[in-house]
NUTIBA-888831 format. One line per 4 residues: for each residue x, y, z of C-alpha. Coordinates in Angstrom, 2 decimals, padded with zeros to 5 digits, always signed. Layout:
% residues N
X:Y:Z  ... .
% end
This chain:
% residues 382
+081.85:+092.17:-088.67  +079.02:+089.69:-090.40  +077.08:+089.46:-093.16  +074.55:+088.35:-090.97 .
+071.32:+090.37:-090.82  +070.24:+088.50:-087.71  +073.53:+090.52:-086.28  +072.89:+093.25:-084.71 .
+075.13:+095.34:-082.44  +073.24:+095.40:-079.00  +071.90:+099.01:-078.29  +073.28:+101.09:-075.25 .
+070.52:+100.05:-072.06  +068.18:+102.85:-070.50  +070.08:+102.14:-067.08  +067.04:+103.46:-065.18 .
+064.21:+101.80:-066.89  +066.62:+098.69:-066.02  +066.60:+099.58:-062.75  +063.07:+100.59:-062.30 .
+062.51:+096.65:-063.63  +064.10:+095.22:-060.90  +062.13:+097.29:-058.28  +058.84:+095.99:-059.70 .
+060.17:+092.59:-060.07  +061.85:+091.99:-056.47  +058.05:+093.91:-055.12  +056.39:+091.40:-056.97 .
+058.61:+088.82:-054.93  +057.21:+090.69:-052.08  +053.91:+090.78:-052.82  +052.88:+087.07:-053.23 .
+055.35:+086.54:-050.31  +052.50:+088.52:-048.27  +049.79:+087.18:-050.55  +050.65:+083.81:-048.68 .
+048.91:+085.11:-045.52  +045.71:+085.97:-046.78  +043.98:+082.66:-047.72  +041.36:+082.54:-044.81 .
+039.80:+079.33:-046.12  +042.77:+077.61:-045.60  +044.13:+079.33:-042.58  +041.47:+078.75:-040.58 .
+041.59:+081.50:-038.71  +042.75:+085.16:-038.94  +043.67:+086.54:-042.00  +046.08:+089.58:-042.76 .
+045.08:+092.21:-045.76  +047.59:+092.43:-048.54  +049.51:+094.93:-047.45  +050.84:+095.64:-051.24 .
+047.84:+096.15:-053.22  +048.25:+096.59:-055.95  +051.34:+094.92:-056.54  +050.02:+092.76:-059.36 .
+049.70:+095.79:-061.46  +053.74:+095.09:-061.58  +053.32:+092.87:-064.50  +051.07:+095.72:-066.59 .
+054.78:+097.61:-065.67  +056.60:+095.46:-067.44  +054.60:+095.34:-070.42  +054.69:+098.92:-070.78 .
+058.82:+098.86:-070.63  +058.65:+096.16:-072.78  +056.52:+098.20:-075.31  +058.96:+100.98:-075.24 .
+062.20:+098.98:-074.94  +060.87:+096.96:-078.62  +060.75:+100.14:-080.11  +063.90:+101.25:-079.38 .
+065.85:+098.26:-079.74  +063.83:+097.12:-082.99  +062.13:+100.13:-084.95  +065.19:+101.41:-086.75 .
+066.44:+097.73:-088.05  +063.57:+096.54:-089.86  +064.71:+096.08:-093.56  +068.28:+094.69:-092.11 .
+066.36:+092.56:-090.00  +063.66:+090.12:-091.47  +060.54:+088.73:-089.22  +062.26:+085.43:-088.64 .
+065.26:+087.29:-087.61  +063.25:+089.53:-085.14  +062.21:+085.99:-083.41  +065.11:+084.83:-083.10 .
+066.50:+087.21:-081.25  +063.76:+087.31:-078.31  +063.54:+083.51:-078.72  +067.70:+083.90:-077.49 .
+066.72:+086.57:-075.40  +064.09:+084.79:-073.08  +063.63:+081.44:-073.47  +066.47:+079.96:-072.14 .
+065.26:+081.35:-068.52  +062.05:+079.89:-069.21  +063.57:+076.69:-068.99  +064.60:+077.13:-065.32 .
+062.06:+078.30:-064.27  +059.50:+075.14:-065.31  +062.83:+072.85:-064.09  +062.38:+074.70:-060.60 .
+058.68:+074.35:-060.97  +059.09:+070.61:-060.80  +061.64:+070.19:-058.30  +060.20:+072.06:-055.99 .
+056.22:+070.44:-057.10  +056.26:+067.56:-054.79  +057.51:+070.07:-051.54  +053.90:+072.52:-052.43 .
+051.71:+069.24:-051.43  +048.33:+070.53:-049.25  +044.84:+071.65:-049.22  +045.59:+075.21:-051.40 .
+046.67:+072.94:-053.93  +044.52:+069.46:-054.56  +046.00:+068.11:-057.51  +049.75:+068.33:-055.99 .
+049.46:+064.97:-054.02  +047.27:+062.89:-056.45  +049.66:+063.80:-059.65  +051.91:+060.85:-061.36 .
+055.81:+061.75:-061.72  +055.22:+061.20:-065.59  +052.42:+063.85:-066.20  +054.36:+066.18:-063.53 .
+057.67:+065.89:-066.03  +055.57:+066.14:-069.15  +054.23:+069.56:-067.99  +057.63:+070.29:-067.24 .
+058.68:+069.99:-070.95  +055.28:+071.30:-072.28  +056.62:+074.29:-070.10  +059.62:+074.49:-071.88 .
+058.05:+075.75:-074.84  +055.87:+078.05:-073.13  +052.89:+076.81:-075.11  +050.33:+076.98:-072.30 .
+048.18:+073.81:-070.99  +044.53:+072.79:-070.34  +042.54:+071.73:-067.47  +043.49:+068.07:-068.15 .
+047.05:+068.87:-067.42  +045.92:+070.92:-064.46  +048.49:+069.73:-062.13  +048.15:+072.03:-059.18 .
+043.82:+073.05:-059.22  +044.51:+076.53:-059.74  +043.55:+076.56:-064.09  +046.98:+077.94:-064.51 .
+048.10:+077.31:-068.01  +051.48:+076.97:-066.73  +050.92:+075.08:-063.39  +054.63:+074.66:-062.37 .
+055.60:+078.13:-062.43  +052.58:+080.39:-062.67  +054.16:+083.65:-063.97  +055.08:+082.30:-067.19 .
+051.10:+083.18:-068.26  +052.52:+086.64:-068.36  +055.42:+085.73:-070.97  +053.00:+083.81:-073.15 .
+051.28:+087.15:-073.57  +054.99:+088.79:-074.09  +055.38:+086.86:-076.97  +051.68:+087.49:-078.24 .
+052.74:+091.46:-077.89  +055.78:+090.31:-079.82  +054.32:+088.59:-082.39  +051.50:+091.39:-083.01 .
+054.02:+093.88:-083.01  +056.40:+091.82:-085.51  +053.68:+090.86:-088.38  +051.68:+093.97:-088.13 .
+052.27:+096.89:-086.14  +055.43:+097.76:-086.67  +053.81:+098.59:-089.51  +051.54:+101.09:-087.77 .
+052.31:+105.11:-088.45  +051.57:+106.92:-084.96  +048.50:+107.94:-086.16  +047.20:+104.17:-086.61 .
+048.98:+103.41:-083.68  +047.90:+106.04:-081.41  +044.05:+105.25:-082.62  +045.18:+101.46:-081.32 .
+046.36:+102.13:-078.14  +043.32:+104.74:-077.51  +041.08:+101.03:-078.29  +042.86:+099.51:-075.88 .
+042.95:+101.95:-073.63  +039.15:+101.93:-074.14  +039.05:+097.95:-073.83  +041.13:+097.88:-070.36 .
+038.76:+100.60:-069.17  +035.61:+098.76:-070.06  +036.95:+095.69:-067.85  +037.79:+097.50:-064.67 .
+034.72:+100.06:-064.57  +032.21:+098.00:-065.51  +033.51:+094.37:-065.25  +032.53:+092.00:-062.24 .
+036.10:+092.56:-060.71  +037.13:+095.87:-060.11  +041.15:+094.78:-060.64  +043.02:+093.14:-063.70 .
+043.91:+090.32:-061.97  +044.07:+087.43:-064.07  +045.03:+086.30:-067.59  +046.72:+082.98:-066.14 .
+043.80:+080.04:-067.60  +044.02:+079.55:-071.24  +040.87:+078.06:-071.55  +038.75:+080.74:-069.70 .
+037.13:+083.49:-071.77  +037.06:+085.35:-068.98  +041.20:+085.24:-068.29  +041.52:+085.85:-071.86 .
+039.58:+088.61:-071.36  +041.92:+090.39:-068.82  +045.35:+088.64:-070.01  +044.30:+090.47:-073.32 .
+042.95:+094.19:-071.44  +046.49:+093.62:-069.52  +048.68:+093.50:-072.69  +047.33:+095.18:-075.46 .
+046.85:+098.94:-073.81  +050.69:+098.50:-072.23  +052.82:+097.11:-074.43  +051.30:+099.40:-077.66 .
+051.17:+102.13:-075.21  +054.87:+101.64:-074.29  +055.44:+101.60:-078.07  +054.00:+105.06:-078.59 .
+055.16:+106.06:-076.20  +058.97:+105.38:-077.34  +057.58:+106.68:-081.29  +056.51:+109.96:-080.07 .
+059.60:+110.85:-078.22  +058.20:+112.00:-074.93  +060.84:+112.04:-072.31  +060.57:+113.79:-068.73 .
+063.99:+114.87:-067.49  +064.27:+115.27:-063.62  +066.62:+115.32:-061.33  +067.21:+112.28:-059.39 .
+065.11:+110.26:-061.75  +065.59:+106.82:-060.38  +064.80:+107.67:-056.57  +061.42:+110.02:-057.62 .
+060.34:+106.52:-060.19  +060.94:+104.05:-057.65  +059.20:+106.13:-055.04  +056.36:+106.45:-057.62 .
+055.88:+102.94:-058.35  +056.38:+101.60:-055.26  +053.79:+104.07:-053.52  +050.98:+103.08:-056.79 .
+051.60:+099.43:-055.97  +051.70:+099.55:-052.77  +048.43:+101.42:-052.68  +045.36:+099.78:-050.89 .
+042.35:+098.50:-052.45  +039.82:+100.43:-053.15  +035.98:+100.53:-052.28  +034.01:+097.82:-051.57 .
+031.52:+094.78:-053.53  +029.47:+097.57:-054.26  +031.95:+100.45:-055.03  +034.36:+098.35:-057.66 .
+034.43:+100.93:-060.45  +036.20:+103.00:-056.98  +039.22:+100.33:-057.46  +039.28:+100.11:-061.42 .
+039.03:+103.85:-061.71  +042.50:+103.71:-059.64  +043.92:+100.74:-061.62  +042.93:+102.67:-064.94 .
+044.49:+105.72:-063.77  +047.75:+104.19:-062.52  +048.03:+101.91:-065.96  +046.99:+104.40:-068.41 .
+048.68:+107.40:-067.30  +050.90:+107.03:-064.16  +053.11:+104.26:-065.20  +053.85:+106.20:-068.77 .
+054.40:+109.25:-066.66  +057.15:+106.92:-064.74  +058.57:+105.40:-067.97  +059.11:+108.97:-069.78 .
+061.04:+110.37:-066.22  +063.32:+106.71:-066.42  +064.18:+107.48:-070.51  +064.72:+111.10:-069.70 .
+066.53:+110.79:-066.70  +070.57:+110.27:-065.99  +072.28:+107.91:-063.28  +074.61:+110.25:-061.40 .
+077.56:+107.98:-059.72  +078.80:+104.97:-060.74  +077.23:+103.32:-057.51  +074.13:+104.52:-058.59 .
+074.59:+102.91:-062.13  +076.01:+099.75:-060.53  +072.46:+099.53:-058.64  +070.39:+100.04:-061.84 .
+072.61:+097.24:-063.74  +071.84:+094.85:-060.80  +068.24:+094.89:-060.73  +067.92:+095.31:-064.56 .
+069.98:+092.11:-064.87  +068.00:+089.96:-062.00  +064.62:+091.51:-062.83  +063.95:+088.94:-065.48 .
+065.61:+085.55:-063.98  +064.04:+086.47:-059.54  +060.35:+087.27:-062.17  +060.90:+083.76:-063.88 .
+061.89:+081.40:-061.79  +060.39:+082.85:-058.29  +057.42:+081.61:-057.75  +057.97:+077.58:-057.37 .
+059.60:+079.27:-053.86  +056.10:+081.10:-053.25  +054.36:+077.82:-053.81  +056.15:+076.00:-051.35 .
+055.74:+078.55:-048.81  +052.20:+078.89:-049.19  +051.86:+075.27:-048.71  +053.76:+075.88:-045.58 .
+051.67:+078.72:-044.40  +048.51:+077.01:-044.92  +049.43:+073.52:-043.69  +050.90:+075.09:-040.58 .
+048.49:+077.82:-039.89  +051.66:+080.46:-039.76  +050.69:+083.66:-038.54  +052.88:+086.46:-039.82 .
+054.21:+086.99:-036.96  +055.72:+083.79:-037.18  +056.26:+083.71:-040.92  +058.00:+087.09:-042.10 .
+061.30:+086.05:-041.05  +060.88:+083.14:-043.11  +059.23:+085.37:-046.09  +062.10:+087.99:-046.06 .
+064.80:+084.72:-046.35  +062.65:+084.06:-048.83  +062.82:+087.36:-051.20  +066.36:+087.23:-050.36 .
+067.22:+083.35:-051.34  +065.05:+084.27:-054.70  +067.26:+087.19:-055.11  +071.05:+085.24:-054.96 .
+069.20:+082.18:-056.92  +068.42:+084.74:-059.29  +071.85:+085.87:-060.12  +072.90:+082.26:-059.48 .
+070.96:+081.77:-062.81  +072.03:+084.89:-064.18  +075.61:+083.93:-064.48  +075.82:+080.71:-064.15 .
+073.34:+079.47:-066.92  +071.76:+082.11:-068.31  +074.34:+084.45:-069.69  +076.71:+081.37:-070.95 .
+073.58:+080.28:-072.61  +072.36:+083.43:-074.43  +076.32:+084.00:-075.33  +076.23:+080.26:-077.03 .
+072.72:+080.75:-078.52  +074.13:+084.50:-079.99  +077.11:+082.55:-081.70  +074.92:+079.77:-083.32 .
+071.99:+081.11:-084.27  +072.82:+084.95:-084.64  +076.12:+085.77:-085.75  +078.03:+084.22:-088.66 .
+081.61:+085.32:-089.89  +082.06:+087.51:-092.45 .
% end
């Protein structure tokens, strides 16, 4: 079909592990939804607990599927495939959604003005649209360009910190440790394992969250604990084979991972290690636990595998481009003083607007796009 070597066939999908992305990503929707309600400073009076969690630990998720989901897609074609070519194809893959989401970051910028974010009201159209295009590229920015006051290094859409470490995990895995036999790689991933550990036992925290300022040692730090146990971990974890086969595999992982993000916080400012002994135990062995029962389970029904292909396919474009919708409602929340009473009807329209703007995306842009980028820059006739 091509003498291309940047051509390759696309593999059939684990249609659970799809699935099981789009259950984090729409409770990660859910969870800064809630998060919205807890900002006492700028609520001014009472507060609500988050009733998810530990729904941050979402993103550690996905970098443990995206570990294993590399190593499946990309193991076996190395020597038809050169490094350039391997770039390529995640540049097609996830770029173009990266796009929207700083172009929804900075339409919706000027609507997030307020207290919970300073800089919104003060900042010049010009440096607003040339954050925008810095965003583009995902390359992340510094405090001058701190738009919002929050040190994100991608101020107009703050989850994009979290694909600037996908493409780190990428890059590692692409130059080097692909490389890697399991023994090397399992001695890795036991390191990192060792390095996410040291963080939430004996760090200042108790939690990983974090990662988002690029010019923080300390975010480094944790963006760095966050990806390096997870994504190599999801790698060996593909390598060695290991797959749990049970029945009903989607319903018992979803129940699994909701219940482990879901999960309250742990301890108190003098019992953190209580917190980051949970955190370590639900990164390190729960979510691999999860990811084995998705690869070694089977969708029974083709409603069941129409469910799985939905999320899978809006798990990356509601992750992307949700949060310029949280900002604005935050700023609404706090401005207002919105009790929750008052403001869940207006979070679940929410989760569900991000949801149909999601596929909106999906089909409308993102899929035409990818299609167009495959022709150009992937496939050449024969």
């Amino acid at each position: 079909m091509s003498n291309n070597p940047a051509y390759l066939e696309t593999k059939p999908h684990y249609e659970i592990l799809d699935g099981l992305r789009g259950v984090a990503a729409i409770f990660v929707v859910t969870f800064h939804m809630f998060e919205s309600f807890t900002f006492e400073k700028y609520l001014g009076g009472p507060t609500y607990p988050q009733y998810l969690g530990h729904g941050y630990l979402a993103v550690d998720f996905f970098f443990l599927l995206s570990g294993f989901v590399i190593g499946y897609a990309y193991d076996d074609r190395w020597g038809r495939m050169t490094t350039w070519d391997f770039f390529k194809r995640r540049l097609v893959r996830l770029q173009p959604m990266i796009i929207v989401g700083s172009i929804v970051g900075a339409a919706l910028f000027y609507f997030q003005a307020g207290a919970i974010f300073p800089n919104v009201a003060h900042t010049s159209l010009i440096k607003m649209l040339l954050v925008m295009v810095i965003g583009f590229t995902l390359f992340p920015v510094w405090r001058p360009l701190d738009i919002r006051g929050w040190t994100e290094m991608h101020p107009l859409n703050g989850p994009a910190w979290s694909l600037f470490f996908e493409y780190v995990g990428n890059f590692l895995y692409a130059v080097l440790v692909r490389r890697f036999s399991k023994l090397l790689l399992t001695i890795l991933v036991v390191i990192s394992a060792l390095f996410l550990l040291q963080w939430l036992l004996f760090g200042p925290s108790g939690n990983v969250i974090g990662g988002w300022a690029i010019d923080d040692p300390v975010q480094m730090h944790i963006g760095f604990a966050r990806l390096l146990f997870p994504f190599f971990g999801g790698l060996l974890l593909f390598r060695i084979s290991k797959r749990i086969s049970v029945k009903n595999a989607f319903g018992w992982c979803s129940l699994i991972l909701v219940a482990f993000l879901a999960a309250p916080v742990l301890g108190d400012a003098k019992h953190l290690w209580e917190n980051g002994l949970f955190e370590g135990i639900t990164i390190i062995i729960v979510f691999p636990i999860v990811v084995a029962m998705g690869a070694g389970g089977h969708v029974v029904g083709k409603r069941s595998a129409k469910v799985c292909k939905f999320l899978g396919d809006i798990s990356y474009p509601i992750y992307i481009t949700h949060y310029p919708l949280i900002y604005v409602f935050t700023a609404w929340v706090t401005n207002k003083k919105i009790m929750l009473s008052q403001g869940l009807p207006v979070g679940v329209g929410l989760i569900v607007a991000a949801i149909l703007l999601a596929w909106t995306y999906l089909k409308l842009y993102d899929e035409p796009v990818r299609a167009w980028l495959k022709r150009r820059f992937l496939v050449k006739a024969a």
